[in-house]
TORMIDO-930811 format. One record per residue (C-alpha): residue in one letter; x, y, z. Coordinates in pm, 1 decimal, padded with zeros to 6 digits. Example, Ala and Ser with C-alpha at 12.3 -4.5 7.8 and 13.67 -1.06 7.14 Angstrom:
BEGIN
<rec r="a" x="01230.0" y="-00450.0" z="00780.0"/>
<rec r="s" x="01367.0" y="-00106.0" z="00714.0"/>
This chain:
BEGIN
<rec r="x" x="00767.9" y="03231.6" z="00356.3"/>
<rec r="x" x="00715.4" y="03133.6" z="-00013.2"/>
<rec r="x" x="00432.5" y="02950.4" z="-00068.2"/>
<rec r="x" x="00413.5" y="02617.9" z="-00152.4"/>
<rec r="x" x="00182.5" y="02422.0" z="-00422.5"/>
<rec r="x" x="00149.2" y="02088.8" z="-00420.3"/>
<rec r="x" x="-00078.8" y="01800.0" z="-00592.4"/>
<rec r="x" x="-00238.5" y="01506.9" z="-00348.3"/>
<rec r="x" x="00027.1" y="01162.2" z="-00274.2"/>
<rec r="x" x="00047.9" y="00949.5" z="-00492.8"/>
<rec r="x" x="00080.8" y="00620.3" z="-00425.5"/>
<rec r="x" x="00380.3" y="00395.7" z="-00574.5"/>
<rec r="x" x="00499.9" y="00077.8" z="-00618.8"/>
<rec r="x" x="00884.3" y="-00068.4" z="-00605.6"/>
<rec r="x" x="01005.5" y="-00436.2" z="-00517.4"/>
<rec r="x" x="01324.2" y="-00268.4" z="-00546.3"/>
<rec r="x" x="01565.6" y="-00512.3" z="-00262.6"/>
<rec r="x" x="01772.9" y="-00185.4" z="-00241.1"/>
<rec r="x" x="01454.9" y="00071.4" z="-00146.4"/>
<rec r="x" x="01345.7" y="-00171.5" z="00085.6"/>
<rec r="x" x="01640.5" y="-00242.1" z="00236.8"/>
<rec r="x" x="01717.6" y="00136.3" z="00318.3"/>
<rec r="x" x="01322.9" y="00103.0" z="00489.1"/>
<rec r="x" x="01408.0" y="-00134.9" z="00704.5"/>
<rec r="x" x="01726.8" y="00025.4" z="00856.5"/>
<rec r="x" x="01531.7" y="00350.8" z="00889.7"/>
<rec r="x" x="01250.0" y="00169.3" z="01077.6"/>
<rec r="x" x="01498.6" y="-00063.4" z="01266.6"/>
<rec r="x" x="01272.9" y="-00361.6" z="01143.2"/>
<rec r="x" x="01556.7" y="-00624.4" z="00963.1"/>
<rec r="x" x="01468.9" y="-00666.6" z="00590.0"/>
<rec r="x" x="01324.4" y="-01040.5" z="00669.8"/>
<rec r="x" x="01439.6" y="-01342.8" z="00490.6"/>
<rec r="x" x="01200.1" y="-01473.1" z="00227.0"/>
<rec r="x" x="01085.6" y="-01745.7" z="00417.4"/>
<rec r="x" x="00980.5" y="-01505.2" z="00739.6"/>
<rec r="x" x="00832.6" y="-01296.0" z="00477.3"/>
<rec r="x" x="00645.7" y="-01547.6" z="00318.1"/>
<rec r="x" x="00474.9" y="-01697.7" z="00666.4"/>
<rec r="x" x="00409.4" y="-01319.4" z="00766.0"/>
<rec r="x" x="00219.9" y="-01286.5" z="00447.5"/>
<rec r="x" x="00019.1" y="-01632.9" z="00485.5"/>
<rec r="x" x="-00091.1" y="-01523.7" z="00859.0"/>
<rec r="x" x="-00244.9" y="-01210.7" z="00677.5"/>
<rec r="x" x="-00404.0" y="-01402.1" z="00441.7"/>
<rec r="x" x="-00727.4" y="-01436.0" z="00630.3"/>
<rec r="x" x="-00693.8" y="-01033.9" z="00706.5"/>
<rec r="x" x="-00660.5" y="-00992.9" z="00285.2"/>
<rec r="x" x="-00949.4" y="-01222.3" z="00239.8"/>
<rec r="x" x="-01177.5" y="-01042.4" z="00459.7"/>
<rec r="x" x="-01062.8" y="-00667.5" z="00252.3"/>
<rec r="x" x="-01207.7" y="-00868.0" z="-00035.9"/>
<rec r="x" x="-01515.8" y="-00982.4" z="00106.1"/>
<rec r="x" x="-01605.4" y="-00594.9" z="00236.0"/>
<rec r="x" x="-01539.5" y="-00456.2" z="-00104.0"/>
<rec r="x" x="-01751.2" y="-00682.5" z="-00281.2"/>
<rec r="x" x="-02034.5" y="-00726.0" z="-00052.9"/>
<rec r="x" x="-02036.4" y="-00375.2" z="00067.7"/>
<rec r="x" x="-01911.8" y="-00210.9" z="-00218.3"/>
<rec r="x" x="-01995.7" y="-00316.0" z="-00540.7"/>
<rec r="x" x="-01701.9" y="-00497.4" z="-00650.8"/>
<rec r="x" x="-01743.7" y="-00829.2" z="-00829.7"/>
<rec r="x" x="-01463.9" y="-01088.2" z="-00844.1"/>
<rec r="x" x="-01301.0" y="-01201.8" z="-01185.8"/>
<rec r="x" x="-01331.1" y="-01503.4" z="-01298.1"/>
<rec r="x" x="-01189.4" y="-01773.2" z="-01392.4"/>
<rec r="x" x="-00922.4" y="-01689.6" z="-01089.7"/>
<rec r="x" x="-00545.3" y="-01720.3" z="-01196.1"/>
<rec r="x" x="-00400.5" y="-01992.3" z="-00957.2"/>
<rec r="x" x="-00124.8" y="-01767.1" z="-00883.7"/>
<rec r="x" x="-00390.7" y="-01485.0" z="-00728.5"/>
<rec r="x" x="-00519.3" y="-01486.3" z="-00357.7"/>
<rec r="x" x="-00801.7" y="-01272.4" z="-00555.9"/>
<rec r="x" x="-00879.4" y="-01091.6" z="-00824.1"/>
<rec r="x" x="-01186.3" y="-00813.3" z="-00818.2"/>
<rec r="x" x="-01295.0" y="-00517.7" z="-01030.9"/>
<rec r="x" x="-01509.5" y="-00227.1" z="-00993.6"/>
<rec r="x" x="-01697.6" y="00023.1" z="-01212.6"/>
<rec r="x" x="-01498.9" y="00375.0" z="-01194.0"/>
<rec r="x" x="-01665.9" y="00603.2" z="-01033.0"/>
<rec r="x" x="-01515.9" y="00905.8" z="-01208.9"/>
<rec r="x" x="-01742.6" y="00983.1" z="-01495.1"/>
<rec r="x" x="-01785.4" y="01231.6" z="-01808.2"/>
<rec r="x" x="-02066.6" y="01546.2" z="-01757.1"/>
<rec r="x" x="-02297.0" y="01262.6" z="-02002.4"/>
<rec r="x" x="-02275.7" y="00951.2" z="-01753.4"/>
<rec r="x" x="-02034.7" y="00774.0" z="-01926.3"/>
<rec r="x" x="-01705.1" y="00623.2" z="-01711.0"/>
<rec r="x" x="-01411.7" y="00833.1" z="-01794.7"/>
<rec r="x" x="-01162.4" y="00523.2" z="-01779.7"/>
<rec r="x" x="-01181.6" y="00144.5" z="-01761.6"/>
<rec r="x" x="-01265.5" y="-00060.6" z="-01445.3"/>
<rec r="x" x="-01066.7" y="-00032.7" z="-01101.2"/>
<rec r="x" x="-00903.6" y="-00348.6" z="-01049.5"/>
<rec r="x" x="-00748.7" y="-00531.2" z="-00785.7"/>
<rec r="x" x="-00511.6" y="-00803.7" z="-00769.2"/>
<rec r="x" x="-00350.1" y="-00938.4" z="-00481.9"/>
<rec r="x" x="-00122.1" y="-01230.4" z="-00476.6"/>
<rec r="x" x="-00160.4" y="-01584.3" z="-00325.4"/>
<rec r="x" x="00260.3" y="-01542.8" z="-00222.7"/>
<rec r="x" x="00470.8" y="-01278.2" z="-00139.8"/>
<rec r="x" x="00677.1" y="-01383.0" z="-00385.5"/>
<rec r="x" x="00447.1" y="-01312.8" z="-00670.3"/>
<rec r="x" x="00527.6" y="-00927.0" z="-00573.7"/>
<rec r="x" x="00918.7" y="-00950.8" z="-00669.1"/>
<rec r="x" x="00881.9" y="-01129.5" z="-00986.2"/>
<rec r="x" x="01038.6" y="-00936.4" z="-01285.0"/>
<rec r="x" x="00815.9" y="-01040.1" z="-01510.9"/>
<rec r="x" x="00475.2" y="-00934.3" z="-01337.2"/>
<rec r="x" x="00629.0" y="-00574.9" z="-01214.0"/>
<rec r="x" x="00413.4" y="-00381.5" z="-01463.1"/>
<rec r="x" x="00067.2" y="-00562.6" z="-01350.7"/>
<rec r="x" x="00178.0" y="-00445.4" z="-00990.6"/>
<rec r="x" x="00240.3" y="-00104.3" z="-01104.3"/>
<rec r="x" x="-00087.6" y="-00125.7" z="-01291.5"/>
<rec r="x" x="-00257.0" y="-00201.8" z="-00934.4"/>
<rec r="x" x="-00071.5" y="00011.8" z="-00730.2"/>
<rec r="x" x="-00013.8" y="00319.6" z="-00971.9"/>
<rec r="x" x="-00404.5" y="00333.6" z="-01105.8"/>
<rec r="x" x="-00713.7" y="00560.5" z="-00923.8"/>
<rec r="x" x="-00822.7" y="00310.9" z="-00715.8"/>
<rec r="x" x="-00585.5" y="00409.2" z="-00403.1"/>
<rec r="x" x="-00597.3" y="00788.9" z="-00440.2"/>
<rec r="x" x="-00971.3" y="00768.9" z="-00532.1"/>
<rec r="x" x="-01103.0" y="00544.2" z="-00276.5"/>
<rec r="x" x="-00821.6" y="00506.7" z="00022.7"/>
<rec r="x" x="-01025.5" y="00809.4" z="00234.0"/>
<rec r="x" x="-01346.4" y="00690.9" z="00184.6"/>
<rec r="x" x="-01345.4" y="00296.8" z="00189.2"/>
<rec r="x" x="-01143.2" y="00161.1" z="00482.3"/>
<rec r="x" x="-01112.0" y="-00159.0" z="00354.0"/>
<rec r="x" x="-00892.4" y="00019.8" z="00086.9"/>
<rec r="x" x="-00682.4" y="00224.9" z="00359.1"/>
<rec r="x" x="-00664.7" y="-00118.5" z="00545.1"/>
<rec r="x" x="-00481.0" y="-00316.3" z="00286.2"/>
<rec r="x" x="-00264.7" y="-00026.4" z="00179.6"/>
<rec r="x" x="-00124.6" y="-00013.4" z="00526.7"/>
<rec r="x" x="-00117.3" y="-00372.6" z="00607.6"/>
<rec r="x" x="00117.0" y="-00432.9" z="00291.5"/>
<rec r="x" x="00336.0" y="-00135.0" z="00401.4"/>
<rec r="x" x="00368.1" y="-00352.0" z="00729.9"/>
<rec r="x" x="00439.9" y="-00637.5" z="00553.6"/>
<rec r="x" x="00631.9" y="-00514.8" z="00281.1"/>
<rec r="x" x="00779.2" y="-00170.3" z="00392.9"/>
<rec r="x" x="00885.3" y="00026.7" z="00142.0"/>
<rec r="x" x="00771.6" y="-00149.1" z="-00115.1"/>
<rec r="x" x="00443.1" y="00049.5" z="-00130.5"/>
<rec r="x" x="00502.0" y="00432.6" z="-00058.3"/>
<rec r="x" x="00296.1" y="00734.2" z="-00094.2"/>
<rec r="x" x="00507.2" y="01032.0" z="-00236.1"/>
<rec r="x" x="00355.4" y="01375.2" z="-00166.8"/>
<rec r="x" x="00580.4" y="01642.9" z="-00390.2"/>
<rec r="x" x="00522.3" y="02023.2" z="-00317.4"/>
<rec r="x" x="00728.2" y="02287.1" z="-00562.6"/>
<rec r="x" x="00846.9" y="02544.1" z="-00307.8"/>
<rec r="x" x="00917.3" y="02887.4" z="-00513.8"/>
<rec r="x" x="01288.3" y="02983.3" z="-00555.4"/>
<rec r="x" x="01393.0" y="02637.9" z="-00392.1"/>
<rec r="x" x="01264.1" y="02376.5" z="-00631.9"/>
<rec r="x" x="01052.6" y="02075.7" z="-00571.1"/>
<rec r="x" x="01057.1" y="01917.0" z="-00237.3"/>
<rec r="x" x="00914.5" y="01524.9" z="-00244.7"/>
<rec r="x" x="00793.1" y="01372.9" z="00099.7"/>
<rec r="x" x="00802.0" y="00994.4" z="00124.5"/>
<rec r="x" x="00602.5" y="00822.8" z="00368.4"/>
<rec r="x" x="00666.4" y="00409.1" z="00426.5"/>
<rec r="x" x="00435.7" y="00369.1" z="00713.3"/>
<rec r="x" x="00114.6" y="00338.0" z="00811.9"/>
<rec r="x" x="-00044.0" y="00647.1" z="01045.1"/>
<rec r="x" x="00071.7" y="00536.6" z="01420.1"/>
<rec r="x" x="-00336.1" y="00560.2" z="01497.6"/>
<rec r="x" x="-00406.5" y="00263.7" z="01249.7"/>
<rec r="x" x="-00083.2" y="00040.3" z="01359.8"/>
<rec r="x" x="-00274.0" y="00085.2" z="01734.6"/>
<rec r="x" x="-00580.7" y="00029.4" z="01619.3"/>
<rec r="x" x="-00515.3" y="-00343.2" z="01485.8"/>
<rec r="x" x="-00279.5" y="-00375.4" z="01722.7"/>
<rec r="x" x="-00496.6" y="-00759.1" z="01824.8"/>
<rec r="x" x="-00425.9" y="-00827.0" z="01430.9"/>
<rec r="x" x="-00107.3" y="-00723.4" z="01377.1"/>
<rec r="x" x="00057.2" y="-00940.5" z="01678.0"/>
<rec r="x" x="-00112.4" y="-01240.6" z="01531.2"/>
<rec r="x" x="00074.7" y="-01188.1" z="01169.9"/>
<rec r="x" x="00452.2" y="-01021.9" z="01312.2"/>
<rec r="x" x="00440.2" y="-01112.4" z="01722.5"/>
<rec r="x" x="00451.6" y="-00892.8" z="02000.9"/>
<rec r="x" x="00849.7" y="-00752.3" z="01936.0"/>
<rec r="x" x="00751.4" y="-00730.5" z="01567.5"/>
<rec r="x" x="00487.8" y="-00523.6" z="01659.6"/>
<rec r="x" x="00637.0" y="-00273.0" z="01915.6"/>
<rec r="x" x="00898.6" y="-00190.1" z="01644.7"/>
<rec r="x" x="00682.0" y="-00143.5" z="01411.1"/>
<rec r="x" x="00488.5" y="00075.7" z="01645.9"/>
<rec r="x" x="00793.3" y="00252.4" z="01758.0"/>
<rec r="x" x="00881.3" y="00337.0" z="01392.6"/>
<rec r="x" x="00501.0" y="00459.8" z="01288.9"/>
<rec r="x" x="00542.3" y="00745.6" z="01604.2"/>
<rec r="x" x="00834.0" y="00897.1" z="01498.7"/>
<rec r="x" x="00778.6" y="01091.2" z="01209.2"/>
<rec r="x" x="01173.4" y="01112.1" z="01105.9"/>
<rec r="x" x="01108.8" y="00806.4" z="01065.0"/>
<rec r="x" x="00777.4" y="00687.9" z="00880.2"/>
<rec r="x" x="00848.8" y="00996.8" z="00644.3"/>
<rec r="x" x="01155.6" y="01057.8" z="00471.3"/>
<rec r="x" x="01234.1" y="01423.3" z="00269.8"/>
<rec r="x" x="01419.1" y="01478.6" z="-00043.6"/>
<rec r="x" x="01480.9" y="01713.9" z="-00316.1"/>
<rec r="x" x="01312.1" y="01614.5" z="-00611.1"/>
């Protein structure tokens, strides 16, 4: 068998209706109308708050201020990746996370989503800090397929293989299961935990 290299997932962002849509008839979860979406998202709120208090009283994160009316919150962190003198090899981590759902499909604010999404923070910190894991999986709940992690691996003599996964693992979805019900409901929720067991599902394969 040839073998196969392959850098870490990396995490990406899309509030493509199309990508999404394709998610949601994988999973067998409808693609939710915009007003279902956005009371999913304001039962979470609470959830997203309390990611935000862990970071910055646990973690070293400091919010940013003055707070743009449009943001549920807005922190930043020193990087922790730094140069063989001390000295931080790029600029602050920063997280943003909107007040509405909404806020995520707006044309005009796609790049500071992709700036979120697509920066260190979630490959640097999502195995170590599980307030970072948590809120990466709770938006795939809420917004499946919108945040992916794509995990590419260049097979010799076949060409590069790209693994996309849409869900959270199935241990985390059982693990909040309490949480989860409140925000989607029980039939929500054993869909949702239906889809995150079957890895045909969660995961999807292409050819790069």
């Amino acid at each position: 068998m040839p073998a196969v290299t392959s850098p870490p997932p990396q995490l990406f962002f899309s509030n493509d209706i199309a990508t999404m849509d394709e998610w949601a008839k994988r999973t067998g979860i409808p693609l939710t109308t915009a007003e279902a979406l956005g009371t999913n998202y304001a039962r979470a709120r609470r959830w997203l708050l309390s990611i935000r208090t862990n970071l910055v009283q646990e973690h070293g994160w400091r919010d940013v201020t003055p707070l743009d009316s449009r943001l549920l919150f807005d922190i930043e962190c020193p990087t922790p990746y730094r140069s063989s003198r001390g000295l931080p090899r790029s600029p602050n981590m920063r997280l943003q996370i909107p007040i509405n759902a909404s806020s995520f499909f707006s044309r005009e604010r796609r790049v500071q989503w992709e700036m979120v999404f697509h920066s260190a923070l979630f490959p640097g910190l999502r195995h170590t800090v599980p307030a970072v894991a948590d809120l990466l999986h709770l938006l795939q709940c809420l917004l499946t397929g919108m945040v992916v992690l794509i995990k590419e691996e260049q097979v010799p003599g076949e060409g590069v293989y790209r693994t996309i996964r849409g869900l959270p693992p199935v241990e985390w979805v059982t693990s909040h299961e309490a949480a989860l019900v409140d925000i989607f409901g029980p039939s929500h929720y054993r869909q949702l935990f239906r889809a995150a067991s079957d890895t045909r599902v969660a995961f999807k394969l292409e050819r790069a």
